[in-house]
C-alpha positions in Angstrom: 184.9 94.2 -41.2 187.6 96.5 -39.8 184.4 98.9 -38.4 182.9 95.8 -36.6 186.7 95.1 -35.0 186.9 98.5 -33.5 183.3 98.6 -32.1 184.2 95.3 -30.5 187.2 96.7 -29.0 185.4 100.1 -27.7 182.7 97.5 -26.1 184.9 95.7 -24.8 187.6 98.6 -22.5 184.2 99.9 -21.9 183.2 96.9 -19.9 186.9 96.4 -17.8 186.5 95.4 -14.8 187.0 98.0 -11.6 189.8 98.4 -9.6 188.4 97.3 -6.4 191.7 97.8 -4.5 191.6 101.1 -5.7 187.7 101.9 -5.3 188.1 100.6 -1.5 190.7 102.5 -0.7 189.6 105.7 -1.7 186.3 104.8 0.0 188.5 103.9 3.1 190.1 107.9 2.7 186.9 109.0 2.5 185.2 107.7 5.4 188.6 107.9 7.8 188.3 112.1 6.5 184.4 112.5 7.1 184.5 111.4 10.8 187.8 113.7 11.3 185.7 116.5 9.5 183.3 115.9 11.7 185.3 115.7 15.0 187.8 118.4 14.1 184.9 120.8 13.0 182.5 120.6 15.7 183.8 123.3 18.1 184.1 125.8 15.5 180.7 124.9 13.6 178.9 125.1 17.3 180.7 129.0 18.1 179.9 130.2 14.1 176.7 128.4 13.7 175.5 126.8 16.8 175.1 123.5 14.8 177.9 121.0 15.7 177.0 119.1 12.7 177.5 122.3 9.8 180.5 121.4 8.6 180.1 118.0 8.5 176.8 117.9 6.9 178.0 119.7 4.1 180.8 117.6 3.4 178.8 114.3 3.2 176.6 116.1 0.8 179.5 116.6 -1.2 180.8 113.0 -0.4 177.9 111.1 -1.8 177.5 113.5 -4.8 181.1 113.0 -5.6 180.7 109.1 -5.0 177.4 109.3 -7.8 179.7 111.5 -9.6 182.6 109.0 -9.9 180.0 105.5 -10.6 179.0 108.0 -13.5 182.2 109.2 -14.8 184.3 105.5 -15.0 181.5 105.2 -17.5 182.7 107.4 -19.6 185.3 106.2 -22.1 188.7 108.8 -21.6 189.6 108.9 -24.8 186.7 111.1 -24.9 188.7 113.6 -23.3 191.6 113.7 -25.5 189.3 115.4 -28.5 189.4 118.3 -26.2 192.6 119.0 -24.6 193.1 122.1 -26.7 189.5 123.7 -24.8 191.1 122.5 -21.4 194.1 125.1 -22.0 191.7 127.9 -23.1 189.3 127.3 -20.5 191.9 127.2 -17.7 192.6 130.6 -19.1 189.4 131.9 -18.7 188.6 130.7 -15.8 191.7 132.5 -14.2 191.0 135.9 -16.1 187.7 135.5 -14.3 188.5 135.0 -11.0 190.8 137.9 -10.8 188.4 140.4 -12.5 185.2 139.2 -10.7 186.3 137.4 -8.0 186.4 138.4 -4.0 189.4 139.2 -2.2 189.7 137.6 0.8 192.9 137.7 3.4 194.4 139.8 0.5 194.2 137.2 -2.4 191.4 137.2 -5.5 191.1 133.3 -5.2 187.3 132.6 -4.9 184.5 133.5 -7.5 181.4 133.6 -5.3 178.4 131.8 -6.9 176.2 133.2 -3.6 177.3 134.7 -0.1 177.7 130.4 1.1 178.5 128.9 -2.2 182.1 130.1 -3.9 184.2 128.4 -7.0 187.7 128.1 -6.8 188.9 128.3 -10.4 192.6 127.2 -9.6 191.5 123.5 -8.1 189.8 122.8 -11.8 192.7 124.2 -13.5 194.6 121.3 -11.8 192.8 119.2 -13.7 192.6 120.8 -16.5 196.3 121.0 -17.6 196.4 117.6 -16.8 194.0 116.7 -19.2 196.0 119.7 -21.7 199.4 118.0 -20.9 198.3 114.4 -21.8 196.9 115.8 -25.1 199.8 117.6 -26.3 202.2 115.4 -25.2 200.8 112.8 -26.9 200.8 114.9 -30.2 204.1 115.8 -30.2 205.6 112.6 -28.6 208.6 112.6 -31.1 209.8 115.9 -29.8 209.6 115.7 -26.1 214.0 114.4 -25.8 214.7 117.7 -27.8 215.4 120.5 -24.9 214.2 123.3 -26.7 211.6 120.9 -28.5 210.6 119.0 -25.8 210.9 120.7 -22.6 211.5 124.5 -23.0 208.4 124.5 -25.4 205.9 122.7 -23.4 207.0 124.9 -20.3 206.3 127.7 -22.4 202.4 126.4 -22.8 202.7 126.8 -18.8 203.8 130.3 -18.4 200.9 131.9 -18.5 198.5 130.0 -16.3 201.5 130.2 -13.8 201.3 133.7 -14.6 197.8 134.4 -13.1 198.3 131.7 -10.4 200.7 134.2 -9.3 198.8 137.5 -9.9 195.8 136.4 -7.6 198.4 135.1 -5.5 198.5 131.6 -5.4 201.9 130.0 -5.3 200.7 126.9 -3.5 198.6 125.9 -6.6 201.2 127.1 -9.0 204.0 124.5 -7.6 201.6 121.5 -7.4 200.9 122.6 -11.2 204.2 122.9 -12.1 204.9 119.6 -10.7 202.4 117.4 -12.3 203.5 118.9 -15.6 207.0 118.0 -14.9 206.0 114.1 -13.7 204.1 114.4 -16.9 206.7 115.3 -18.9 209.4 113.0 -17.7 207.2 110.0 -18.0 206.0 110.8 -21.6 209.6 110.7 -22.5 211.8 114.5 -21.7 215.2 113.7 -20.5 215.6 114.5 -16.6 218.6 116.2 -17.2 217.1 118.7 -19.2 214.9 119.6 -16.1 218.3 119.7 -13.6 220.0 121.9 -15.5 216.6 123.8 -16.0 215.3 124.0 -12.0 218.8 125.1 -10.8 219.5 127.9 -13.3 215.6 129.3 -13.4 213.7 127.6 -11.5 215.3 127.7 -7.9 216.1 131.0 -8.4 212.3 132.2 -9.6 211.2 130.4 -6.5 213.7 132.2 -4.3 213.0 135.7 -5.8 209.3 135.2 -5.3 209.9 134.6 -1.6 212.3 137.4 -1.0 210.3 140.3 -3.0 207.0 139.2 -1.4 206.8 140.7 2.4 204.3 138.2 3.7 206.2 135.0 1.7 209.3 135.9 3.3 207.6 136.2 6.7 206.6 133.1 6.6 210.0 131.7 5.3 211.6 133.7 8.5 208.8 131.8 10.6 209.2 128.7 9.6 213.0 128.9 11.0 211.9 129.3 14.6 208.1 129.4 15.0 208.4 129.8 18.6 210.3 133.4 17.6 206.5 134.2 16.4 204.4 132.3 18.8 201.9 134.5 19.3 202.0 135.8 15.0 202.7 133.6 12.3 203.9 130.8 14.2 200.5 130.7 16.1 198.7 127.9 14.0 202.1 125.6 13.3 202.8 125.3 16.8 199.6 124.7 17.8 199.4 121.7 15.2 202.2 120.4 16.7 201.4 120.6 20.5 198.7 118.5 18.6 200.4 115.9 17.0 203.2 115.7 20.3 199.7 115.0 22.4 198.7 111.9 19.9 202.1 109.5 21.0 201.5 106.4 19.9 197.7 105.6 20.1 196.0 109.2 20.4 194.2 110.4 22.8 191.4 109.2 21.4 188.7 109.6 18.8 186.9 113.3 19.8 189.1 114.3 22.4 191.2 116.9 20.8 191.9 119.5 23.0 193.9 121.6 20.1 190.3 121.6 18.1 188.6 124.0 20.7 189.5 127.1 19.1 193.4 126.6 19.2 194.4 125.6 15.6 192.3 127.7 13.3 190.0 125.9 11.2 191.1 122.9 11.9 188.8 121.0 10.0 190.7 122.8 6.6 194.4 122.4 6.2 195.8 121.5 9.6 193.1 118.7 9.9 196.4 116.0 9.7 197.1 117.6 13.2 193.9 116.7 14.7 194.2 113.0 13.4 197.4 112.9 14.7 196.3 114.3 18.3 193.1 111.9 18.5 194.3 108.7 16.9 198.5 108.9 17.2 201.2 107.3 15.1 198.8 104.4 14.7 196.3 106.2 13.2 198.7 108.8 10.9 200.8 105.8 9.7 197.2 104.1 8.5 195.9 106.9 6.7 199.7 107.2 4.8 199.5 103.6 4.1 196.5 104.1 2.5 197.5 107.1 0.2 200.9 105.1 -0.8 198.0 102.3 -1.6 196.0 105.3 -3.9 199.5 106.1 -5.3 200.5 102.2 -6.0 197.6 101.6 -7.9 197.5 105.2 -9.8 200.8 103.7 -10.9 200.0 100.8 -12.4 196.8 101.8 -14.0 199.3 104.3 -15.9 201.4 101.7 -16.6 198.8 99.2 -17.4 196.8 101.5 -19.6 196.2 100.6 -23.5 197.5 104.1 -24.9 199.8 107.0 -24.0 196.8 109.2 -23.4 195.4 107.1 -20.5 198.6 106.7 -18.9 199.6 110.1 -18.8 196.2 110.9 -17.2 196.4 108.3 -15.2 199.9 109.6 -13.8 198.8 113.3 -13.8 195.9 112.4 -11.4 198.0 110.3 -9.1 201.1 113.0 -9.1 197.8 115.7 -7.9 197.3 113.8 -4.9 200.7 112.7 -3.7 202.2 116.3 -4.2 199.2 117.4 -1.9 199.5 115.3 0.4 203.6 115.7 0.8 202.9 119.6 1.4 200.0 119.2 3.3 202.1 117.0 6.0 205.1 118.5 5.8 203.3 122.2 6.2 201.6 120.4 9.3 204.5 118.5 10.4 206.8 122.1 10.4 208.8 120.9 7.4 208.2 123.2 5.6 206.8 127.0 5.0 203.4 126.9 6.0 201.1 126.9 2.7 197.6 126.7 1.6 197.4 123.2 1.0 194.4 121.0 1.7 194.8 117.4 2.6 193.0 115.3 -0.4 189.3 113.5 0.7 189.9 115.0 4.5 190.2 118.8 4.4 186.8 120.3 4.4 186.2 122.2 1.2 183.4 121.7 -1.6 185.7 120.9 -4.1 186.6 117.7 -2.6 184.0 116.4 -4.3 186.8 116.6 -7.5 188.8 114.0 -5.7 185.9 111.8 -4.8 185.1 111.7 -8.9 188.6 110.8 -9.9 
């Protein structure tokens, strides 16, 4: 009798309806970031390729294999995930070892594992994913530890260390903060105390963070950059100013969908990190203040889905996924925006990269 119950109940979370606010929102994202991939990519796809279309061709390839991707995977019941968070953690290791003993250096970084001279796999953007799917696991397991300090936080930090480890060896430190802060939304929502992480970011992990900059010649020369760009206008500080001689040309309305001038070779590859610059140049305020409206929408609803959802498990991923996407997309703009250092940071369903697809399927 109890067997038929919990068949019943599978059958029936299977069958939950879809968020539609959610599923048209991220549909909105992605067709807002295919026509910028398109606009902002032209000038550079018709000087590397002579195709105006390259770029974008390629990322609505990925598009609609990401949007089959997704119908398939909210099939998929996610509890089916939690039988294997232990693998994530090992294969996130793996993955890792294998980019920096096979992968390419490129721009001085091992980053990239290259599948075939146009198709390259970078391991760190599944890690993401990975430890969140670790995290909610272990968490979960050891629930009645997580308001010890040395219990709770210090020993799930620990599981950390050495995926941060090889982050850092390739280098990436971009992916290595957005790591380390989805684990620590994860852990404060599964129940650590937040003072345990004050009293743990000022005495480590601000001054980790600081030492990383100062011993590292090119971190520190962009830390020094980002203090007067103009200083460095024709160095480091090339590509920030230029994204903002783009975004001070949008004003209110933009000058109009197409009409960047900063796309012609000015900002490099702006169809990558700095395509938030273009949007701002060809569709203004208007336009920026839409496309953040609709990421606080993704982030609202990532919310209560985690909030909403029948077990610890599900909410924890829930959260993890929706901390991914609004750390990137706080860095992204405020890398774009001069806020901050500038960073390797791609701007979720806009940036043109193969991986988006990930997104698309979340």
């Amino acid at each position: 009798m109890a067997k038929k119950k919990k068949e019943k109940s599978f059958s029936s979370f299977l069958n939950n309806p879809i968020d539609f606010t959610l599923v048209i929102t991220i549909l909105l994202l992605l067709g807002i970031g295919l026509v910028m991939v398109l606009s902002a990519s032209s000038p550079s796809a018709l000087s590397e390729s002579g195709n105006s279309y390259s770029y974008f061709s390629k990322q609505l390839i990925f598009a609609i294999l990401g949007i089959i991707t997704m119908s398939f995977i909210s099939k998929i019941d996610y509890r089916f995930y939690q039988k294997f968070y232990k693998h994530a953690w090992w294969i996130s290791l793996i993955l890792l070892v294998a980019v920096l003993a096979i992968g390419r250096e490129v721009n001085g970084a091992k980053r990239w594992i290259y599948v075939t001279e146009t198709l390259s796999i970078q391991p760190s953007e599944m890690v993401k994913f990975l430890m969140i799917v670790f995290y909610a696991g272990i968490l979960v397991k050891n629930r009645d530890q997580l308001q010890l300090y040395g219990k709770g936080l210090i020993k799930h930090m620990l599981f950390l260390a050495p995926i941060i480890g090889l982050l850092l060896l390739e280098p990436h430190l971009s992916s290595s903060v957005v790591i380390i802060g989805i684990v620590c939304v994860m852990l404060i929502v599964a129940g650590c105390k937040f003072k345990h992480f004050l009293f743990t970011g000022l005495g480590a992990g601000v001054p980790a963070l600081a030492a990383l900059i100062a011993f590292s010649p090119y971190r520190l020369e962009r830390f020094v950059t980002f203090l007067d760009p103009w200083k460095y206008l024709d160095d480091e500080g090339w590509q920030v100013i230029q994204g903002l001689y783009a975004i001070g040309s949008g004003g209110l309305f933009g000058v109009g969908l197409g009409d960047s001038k900063q796309k012609y070779l000015y900002i490099p590859e702006p169809h990558n990190d700095f395509i938030f610059s273009i949007l701002a140049e060809e569709l203004g305020f208007i336009g920026c203040t839409v496309v953040l409206i609709l990421f606080a929408i993704f982030i609202w609803r990532g919310i209560l889905i985690a909030m909403k959802a029948p077990d610890m498990f599900g909410s924890l991923l829930a959260i993890g996924i929706t901390a991914l996407v609004a750390i990137q997309v706080i860095i992204n703009v405020a890398v774009v925006t001069s806020s901050m250092p500038v960073t390797g940071m791609p701007l979720p369903f806009f940036s043109y990269r193969w991986y988006s697809i990930i997104y698309f399927t979340m």
